[in-house]
Structures are given as C-alpha cells and as structure tokens.
N, C-alpha and C positions, 0 to 999 in steps of 0.2 A: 863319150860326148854328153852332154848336159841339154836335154828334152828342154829347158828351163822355164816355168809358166810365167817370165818374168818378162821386162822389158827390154826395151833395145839396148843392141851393144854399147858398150861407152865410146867416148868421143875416140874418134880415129887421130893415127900421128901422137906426136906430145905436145904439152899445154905450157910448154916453155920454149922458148928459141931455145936452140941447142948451143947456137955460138956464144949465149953466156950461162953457159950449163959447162965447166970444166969438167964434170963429174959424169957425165952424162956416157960417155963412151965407157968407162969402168962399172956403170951400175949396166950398162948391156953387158958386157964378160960376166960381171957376178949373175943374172938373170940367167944366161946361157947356160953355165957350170948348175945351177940349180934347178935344172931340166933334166938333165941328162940322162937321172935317175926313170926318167920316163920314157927313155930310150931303148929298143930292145934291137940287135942288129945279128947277125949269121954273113955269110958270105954272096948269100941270092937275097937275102930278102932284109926289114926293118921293118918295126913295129913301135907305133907311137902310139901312146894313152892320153890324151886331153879333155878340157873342157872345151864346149862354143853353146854360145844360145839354138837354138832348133834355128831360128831365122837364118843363121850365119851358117847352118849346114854345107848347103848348093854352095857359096861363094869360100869353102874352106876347100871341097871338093875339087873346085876349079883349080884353085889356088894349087892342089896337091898335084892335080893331072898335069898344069904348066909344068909345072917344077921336073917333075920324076916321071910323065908318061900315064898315058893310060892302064897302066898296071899295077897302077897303086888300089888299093880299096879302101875307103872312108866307109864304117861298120859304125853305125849310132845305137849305141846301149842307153836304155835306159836306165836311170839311177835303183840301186834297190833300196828294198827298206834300209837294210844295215847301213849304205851309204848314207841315207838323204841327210845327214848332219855334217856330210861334207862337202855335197855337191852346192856349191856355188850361186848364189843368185845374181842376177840381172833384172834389172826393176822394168819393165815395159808398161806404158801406158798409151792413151792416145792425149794428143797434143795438149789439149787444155790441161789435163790433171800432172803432169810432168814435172810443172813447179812444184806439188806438193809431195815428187817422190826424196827432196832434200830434208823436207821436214820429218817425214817417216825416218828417215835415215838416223835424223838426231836424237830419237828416243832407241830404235834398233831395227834392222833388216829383216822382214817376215821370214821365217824357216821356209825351207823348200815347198813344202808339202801343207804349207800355210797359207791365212788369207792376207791377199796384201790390201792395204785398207785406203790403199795410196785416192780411188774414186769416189769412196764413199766420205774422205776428208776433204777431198775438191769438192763435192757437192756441198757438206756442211759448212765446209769454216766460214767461206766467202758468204753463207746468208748469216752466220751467227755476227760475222765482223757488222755486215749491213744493218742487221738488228739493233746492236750494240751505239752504233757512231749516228747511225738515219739522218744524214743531213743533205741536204742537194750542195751547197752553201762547201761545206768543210767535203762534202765526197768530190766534187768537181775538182775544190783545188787538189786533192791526195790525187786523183786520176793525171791531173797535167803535171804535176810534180814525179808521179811516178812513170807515165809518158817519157819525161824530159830524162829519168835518170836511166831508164831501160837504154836511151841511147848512148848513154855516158858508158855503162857497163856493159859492155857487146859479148866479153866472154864468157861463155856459159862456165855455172858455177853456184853454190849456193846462194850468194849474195842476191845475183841476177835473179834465181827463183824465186825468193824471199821480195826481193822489188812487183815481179809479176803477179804474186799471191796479193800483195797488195793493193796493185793495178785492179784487182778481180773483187775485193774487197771494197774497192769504192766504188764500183759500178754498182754494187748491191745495197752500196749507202745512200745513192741518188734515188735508187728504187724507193728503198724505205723515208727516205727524207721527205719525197712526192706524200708517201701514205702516211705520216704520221704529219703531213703540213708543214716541216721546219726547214729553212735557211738561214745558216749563221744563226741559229737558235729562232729566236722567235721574231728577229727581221724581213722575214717573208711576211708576214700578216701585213706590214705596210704597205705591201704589193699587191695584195688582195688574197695570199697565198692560205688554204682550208686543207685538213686533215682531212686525205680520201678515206681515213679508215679510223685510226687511233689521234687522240690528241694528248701525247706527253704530257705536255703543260696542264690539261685539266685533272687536278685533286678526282674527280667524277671517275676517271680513267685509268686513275693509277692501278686498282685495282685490275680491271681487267688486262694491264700490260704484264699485270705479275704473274696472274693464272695462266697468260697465253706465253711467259717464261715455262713455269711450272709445267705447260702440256709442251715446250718443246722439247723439256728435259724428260718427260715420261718416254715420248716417242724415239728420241734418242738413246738411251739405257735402254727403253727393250727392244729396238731394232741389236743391238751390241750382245743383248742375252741371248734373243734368236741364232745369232750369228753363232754364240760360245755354244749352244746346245748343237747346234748342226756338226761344229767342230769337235767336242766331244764323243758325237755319235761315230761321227769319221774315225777317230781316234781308239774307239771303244775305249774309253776311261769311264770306269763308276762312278768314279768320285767328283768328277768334273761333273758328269750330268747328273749326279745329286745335286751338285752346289748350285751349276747354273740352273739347271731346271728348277729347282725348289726356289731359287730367285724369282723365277721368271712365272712360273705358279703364284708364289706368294705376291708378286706383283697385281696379276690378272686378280685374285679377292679384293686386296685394295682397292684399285678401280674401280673395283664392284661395290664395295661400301663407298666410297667417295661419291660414285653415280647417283649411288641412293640417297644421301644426305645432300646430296645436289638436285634433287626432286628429281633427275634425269632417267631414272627407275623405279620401279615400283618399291613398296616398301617389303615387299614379300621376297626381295632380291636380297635383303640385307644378314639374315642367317646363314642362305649359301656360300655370300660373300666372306663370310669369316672365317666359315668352314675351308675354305678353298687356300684362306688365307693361310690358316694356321697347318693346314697340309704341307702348302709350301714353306714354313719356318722349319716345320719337322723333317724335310727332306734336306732342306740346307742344314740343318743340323746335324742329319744323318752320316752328311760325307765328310765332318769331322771328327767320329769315334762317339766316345763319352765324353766331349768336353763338346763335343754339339749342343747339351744340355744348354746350357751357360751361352757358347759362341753362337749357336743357331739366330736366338733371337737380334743380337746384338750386329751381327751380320747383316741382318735383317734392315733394324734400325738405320745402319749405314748407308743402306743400297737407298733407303729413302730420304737420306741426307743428300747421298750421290744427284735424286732428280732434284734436290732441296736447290743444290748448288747453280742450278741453270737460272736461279734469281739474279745472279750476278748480270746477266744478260739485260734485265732492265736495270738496275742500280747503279750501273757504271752509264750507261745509255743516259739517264735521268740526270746524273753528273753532271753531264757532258752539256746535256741540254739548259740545266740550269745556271754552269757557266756563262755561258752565251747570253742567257737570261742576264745576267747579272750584266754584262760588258756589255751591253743594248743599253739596260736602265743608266750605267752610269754615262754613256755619251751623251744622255739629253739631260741628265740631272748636276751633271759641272759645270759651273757658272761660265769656262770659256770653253767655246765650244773644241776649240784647234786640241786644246787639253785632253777633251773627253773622248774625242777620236783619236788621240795617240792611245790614250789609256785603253780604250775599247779594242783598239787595234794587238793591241800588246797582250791582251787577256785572249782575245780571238788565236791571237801568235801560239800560244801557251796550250789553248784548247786545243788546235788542230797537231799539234804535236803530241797531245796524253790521247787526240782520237787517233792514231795513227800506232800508237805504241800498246796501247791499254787493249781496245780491240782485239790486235792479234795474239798479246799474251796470252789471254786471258779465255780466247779460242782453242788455242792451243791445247791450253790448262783443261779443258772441258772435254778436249778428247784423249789427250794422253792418262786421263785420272777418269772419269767417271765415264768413256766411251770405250776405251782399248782394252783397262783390263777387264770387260768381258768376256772378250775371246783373243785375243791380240797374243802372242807368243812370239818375242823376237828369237835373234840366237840367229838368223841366218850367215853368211860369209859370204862379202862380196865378190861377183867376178870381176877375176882381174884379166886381162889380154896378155897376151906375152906379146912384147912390141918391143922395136928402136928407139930408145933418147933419143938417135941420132939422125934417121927416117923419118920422111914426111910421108912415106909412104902407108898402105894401108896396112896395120896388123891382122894376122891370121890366129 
C-alpha cells in the first residue's frame, strides 16, 4: 500500500456517462485481467498487493471486512528505497493550491520521495500574474469573466483549474492596480485615483519597478537553491550540492558586492564579497569534473541571467499599462467622440485579453525555467484507482 505524501484520491465513479461509453464494460474485463497478476490465492486464504493513498487506508479496510468478513487483514508496507520509482503518486493539497496541482502536472509529477512544489506555485504565480497586469480596471473584468466561466465549466479538470488560477490571479491584479494607482491604465486619475505605492507611469519610477523585479527574482532563485541543497543533502549527491550550493554560495558574495556598490554596506564588505563569490563559481565548477574550469563560471553567469529574467515582470506590466495609455489619449484626441470610444474600447478589448494571456505564460515561464530547475526532479507515475467504467459507485 502506498504511505503516499501526496494528495487526495482522484475523483470517484467515472468522468463519462457510461450509457454513451460503448467501451466502457470491455476496458473493465481488460482492467480486471491485468490484476490478476496481483492475486495470490491457496484454498484457506488470498493475498492482494495494491496501491491506496495512507488517507484511503480505514475506508479500503472497511471496504475489505464488508466484502470477505473480519478475517481479512489490510497490512500497509511502506514503499522501499528500491521501489520508490514505482510507487505511485497522489497529489494532495489543501483547497486553494489544487488548481495549481494541473499545472505541476503539465511539466511532470514530483518523484515519491520529492518536493511537490504544487504550494509554493499557489503562493507565487497569483502575485507574479498581479505584479505583471496591476490593474483594478482590467483585474475586476478577468474576476467576473472568470466568475461567469467557473460556472459554465462545473467539471473538474484542467480547464476549470486553469480558469480558477486565474480567478486568483486577478484578485492580486486589483491588489496591485490600488498600489501602483491604475484603472483601465491611467483612467483612474480622472477619478482622483493615486499610486499607494509605485507609479508606472512616472519615467521617475521606472527604475525602482525594475530593481523590485530584479529583488523578486533574487528571492525567488534562491528560495529554489535552498530548496535544491536540502534535497541534495537528502539524497546524499556530491555533485548536486557542489552545483547547487556553489550556486547558492556564489550567489550570497554577489549580494554582497551589489550591497556594497549600493552604499547599503560598508565598503570593507566588498573583498569578502568576492572571495565568497568566487568560492562559490569554484564549487559549481567542481561538480562538473575538468570542464568545470570553462562550465563553472558560465553557469555562473546564467544563474544571474536566470534572476536577470524576472525583468519580464515589469516590461510586459509596463506594456500593458502603456496600452491603455495610448486607448485613453486617443478617445479624447479623435475629432468624433462615438469614434474614439469604439477605438479606445477595442484597444482596451485587445489589452485585457494579452493581460489575461501574457500574465499567466509568462508566470509560468518563470517557475518552470529559472524556479524548478533548482530542485524540482519530476519522473513520478500517477495513481491511478482500479475502478468501474460502469459503477457510479465508489472505487477501492
């Protein structure tokens, strides 16, 4: 039986009417026949080998004592090492992060004995989407639009995830819309509407949206090293905590020369900083042989291309904003007005669809590429239930 650190069982029943499933009573025979091997029988006794989530223990238990009497015994082994590349995962989370366990899905299924990252991508994406779109204006309409379609789509499935990740996604666009001042771009200010925090729009500003990119990318990347060295250690691999740790090392001297030439440390910090640094290129170099020489640094270089990358975060943000800019200016500058509010309407149309789109790529992109592979190691194998096509009953 499958301890499984994952989450809940899959949906109960089947996800099709059976009355127009023709097939559905022959793929139960073929499912059954391909059991069987799992069968061990004698003349007193029977012995079945399966999987269940640990949750689904007690109600497989019951299941067994209905059936065959109190004389059955349900014995739960834990997977061993040599198994854990076969035992089965189950993705459990708690209710908010759920939708984000389809996305994990579509790059690959954390290994047994892996981290599943399914929380830590609920946590991030919905503020990276918010960061990215910041509008009250364009997050409101994505919320009632996605509102409207969650009821359209009632059966669970990726689709429906993917609608609720985005549900979640504009609630953090309203957030950010309030602090960066913007509705419908810069149509709030007619309202009286102020940047509680950032203001896009100001040239003055731009700057510090880039740097608080650039620090959300640092903190990201090395929360994801942390994570790869813990899992290393776990693993006792060398070579993995040369690489991630000499990462994660030559990261920490960075910082430390960036602090310094950012007056934010003293300048007597700036030699240790280097030293620390170049520890950590020579460790990451280390865990590639003799061509660590060469690979070490260049590896290097990339991990701080990887934080480089979280600029995207304001430049498509800034896009976005400066559309709206632009569909604003031309409604009052077209000589008929009825004109300039279709036009305006139709650039607004256009925008809230690349914020809707753009966003969540691009999210995406940011943890599957410079977030996962820190530590992230798919390769798991989903659980699957042995159940009826034909049964609305519950599978064991």
């Amino acid at each position: 039986m499958d301890d499984s650190n994952t989450p809940e069982s899959p949906p109960i029943g089947p996800d099709a009417d059976p009355a127009q499933d023709p097939d559905a009573g022959l793929r139960d025979q073929l499912e059954e026949f391909a059991i069987l091997s799992r069968f061990g029988e004698t003349d007193q006794t029977f012995v079945l080998v399966g999987w269940t989530p640990r949750r689904d223990v007690p109600r497989v238990r019951e299941a067994l004592a209905a059936a065959a009497g109190e004389e059955v015994v349900a014995h739960m082994l834990p997977p061993s090492r040599t198994h854990l590349n076969r035992t089965p995962i189950a993705l459990v989370n708690p209710g908010p992060a759920r939708p984000f366990q389809s996305l994990v899905r579509l790059l690959a299924l954390p290994r047994y004995d892996g981290i599943d990252p399914t929380l830590l991508m609920a946590f991030f994406m919905p503020i990276f989407f918010g960061m990215i779109l910041g509008d009250v204006g364009y997050g409101t309409l994505l919320l009632f639009i996605s509102l409207y379609l969650l009821r359209r789509f009632r059966q669970p499935g990726t689709v429906r995830d993917i609608i609720q990740v985005l549900a979640m996604g504009s609630g953090w666009s309203i957030v950010f819309g309030f602090l960066y001042g913007e509705a419908f771009g810069t149509l709030g200010e007619a309202f009286g509407m102020r940047a509680l925090w950032l203001d896009r729009t100001s040239p003055e500003q731009v700057s510090g949206l880039l740097l608080f990119a650039i620090a959300v990318g640092a903190v990201h990347v090395t929360l994801g090293l942390v994570l790869g060295v813990w899992e290393a250690i776990r693993e006792r691999s060398r070579s993995l905590l040369l690489e991630r740790g000499g990462m994660l090392v030559g990261l920490v001297g960075l910082f430390t020369i960036v602090a310094v030439v950012g007056k934010l440390l003293p300048a007597g910090f700036m030699t240790p900083g280097v030293a620390v640094m170049i520890v950590g290129i020579v460790l990451l170099g280390a865990s590639l042989g003799w061509l660590g020489l060469l690979m070490g640094p260049i590896e290097f270089i990339g991990l701080v291309g990887n934080i480089l990358s979280y600029l995207r975060i304001a430049a498509i943000g800034l896009a976005s904003v400066f559309l709206a800019r632009v569909a604003n200016d031309l409604a009052g500058s077209v000589g008929n007005i009825v004109v300039g509010v279709i036009i305006a309407v139709l650039i607004h149309a256009l925008n809230l669809a690349l914020g809707a789109f753009s966003p969540t790529i691009h999210s995406l992109r940011l943890h599957y590429v410079e977030f996962f592979r820190k530590f992230y190691e798919g390769g798991g194998r989903p659980f699957e239930p042995f159940r009826s096509q034909l049964s609305t009953g519950r599978s064991v």
